[in-house]
C-alpha positions in Angstrom: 12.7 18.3 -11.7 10.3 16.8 -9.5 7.2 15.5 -10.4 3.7 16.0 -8.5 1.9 12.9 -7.5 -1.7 13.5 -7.8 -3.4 12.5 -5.1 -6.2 9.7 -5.3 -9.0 8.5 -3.7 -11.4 5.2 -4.2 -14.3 5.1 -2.8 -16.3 1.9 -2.0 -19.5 3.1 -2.7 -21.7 -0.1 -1.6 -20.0 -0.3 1.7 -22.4 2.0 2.8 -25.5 1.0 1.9 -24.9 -2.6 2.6 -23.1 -2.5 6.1 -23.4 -0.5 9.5 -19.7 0.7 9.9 -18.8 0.3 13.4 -15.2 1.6 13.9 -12.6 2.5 10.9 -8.8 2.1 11.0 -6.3 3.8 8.6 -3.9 0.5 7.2 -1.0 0.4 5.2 -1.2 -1.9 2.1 1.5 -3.9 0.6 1.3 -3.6 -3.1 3.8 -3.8 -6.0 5.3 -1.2 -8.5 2.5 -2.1 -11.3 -0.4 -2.1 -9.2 0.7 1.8 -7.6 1.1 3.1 -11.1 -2.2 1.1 -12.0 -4.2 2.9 -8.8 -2.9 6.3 -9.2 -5.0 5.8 -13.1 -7.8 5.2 -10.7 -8.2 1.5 -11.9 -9.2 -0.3 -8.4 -13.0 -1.8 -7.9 -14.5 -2.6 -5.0 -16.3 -5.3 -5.6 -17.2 -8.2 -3.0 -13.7 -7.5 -1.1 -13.2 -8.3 2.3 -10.3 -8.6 4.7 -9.6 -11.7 6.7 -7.6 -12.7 9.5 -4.7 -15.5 8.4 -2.1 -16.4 11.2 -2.3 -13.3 13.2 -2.4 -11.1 9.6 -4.9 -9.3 7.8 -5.1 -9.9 4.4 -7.3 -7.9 1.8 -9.2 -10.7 -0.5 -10.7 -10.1 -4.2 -9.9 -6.2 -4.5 -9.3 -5.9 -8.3 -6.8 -3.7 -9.3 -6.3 -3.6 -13.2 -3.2 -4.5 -15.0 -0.7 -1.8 -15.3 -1.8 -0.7 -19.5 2.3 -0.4 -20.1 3.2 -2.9 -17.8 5.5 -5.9 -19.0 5.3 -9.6 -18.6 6.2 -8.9 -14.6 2.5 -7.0 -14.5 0.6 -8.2 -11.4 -2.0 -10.9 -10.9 -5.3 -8.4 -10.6 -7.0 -10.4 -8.0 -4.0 -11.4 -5.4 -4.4 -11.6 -1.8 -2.8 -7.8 -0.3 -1.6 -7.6 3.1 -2.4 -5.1 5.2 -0.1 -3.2 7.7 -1.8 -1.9 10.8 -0.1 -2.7 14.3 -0.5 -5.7 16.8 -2.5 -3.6 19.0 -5.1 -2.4 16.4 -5.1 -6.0 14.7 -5.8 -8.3 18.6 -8.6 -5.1 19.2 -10.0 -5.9 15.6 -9.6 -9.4 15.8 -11.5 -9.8 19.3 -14.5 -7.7 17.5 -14.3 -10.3 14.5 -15.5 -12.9 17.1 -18.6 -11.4 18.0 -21.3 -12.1 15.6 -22.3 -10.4 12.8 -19.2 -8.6 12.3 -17.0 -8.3 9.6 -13.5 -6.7 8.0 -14.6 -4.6 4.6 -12.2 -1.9 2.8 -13.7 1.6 2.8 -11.4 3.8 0.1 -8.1 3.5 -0.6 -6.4 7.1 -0.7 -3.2 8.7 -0.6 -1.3 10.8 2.5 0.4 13.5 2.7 3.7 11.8 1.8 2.1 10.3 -1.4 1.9 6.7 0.6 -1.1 4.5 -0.4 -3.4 3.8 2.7 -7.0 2.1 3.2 -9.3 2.9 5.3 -10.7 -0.4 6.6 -14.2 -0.9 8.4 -16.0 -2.8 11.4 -18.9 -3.5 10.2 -22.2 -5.3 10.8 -25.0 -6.6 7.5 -27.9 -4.7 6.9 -31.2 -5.9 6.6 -33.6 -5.2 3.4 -35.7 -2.8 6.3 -32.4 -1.2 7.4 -31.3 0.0 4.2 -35.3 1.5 3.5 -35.2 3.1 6.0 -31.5 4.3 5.0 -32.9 5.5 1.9 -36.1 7.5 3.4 -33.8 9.0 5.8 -31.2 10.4 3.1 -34.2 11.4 0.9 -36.0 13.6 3.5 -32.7 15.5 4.6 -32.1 16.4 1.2 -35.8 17.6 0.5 -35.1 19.4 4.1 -31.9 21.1 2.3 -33.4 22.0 -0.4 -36.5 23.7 1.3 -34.0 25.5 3.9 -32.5 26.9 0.9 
């Protein structure tokens, strides 16, 4: 009998509000058995990742994916360095971006396809300023007041 993988989906909430997202790819991440049962628990945080260009590769830095609760003595190390698996072309276009300034590599949400493979969406982006994200703020505010009038 075949089980049903229930699909998931991470969001990196602070992405948003602290970066201008340029451009977004769809990568593949290399992970291991006890961190895929540990994301499909939802068990992933976002918090002060970033990915990084090593010898050509991009490597996803401080995501923190929990321990696997029923995992054994071969659980993972929640903080390791993850490769991810996009193709040469995507990775020289993203890397020639990288060297402009300002920009930077930061994960999105990590989600599953149709064939129950985990994926990131990854992110060009460029820092906000304290004004940029105000103004962020009023912006969101007023459509929603707008919504809620046009209603």
């Amino acid at each position: 009998m075949a089980r049903k993988n229930k699909a998931i989906e991470i969001r990196n909430r602070s992405a948003w509000h602290e970066y201008f997202v340029d451009d977004t790819w769809v990568a593949g991440v290399a992970l291991l058995g006890t961190e895929v049962k540990s994301l499909r628990a939802g068990k992933a945080s976002f918090n002060d990742s970033y990915c990084l260009f090593n010898d050509g590769e991009l490597w996803l830095k401080s995501l923190h994916i929990a321990e696997y609760v029923h995992g054994t003595v071969n659980n993972h190390d929640p903080l390791r360095d993850r490769k991810l698996l996009l193709t040469k072309r995507e990775l020289k276009k993203m890397e020639g971006k990288l060297k402009e300034k300002g920009y930077t590599v930061i994960p999105l949400r990590i989600f599953t396809n149709d064939k129950s493979l985990i994926k990131m969406e990854i992110g060009l982006a460029r820092g906000k300023k304290l004004y940029d994200k105000r103004e962020s703020i009023k912006a969101r505010d007023t459509d929603r007041d707008l919504k809620r009038y046009l209603k």
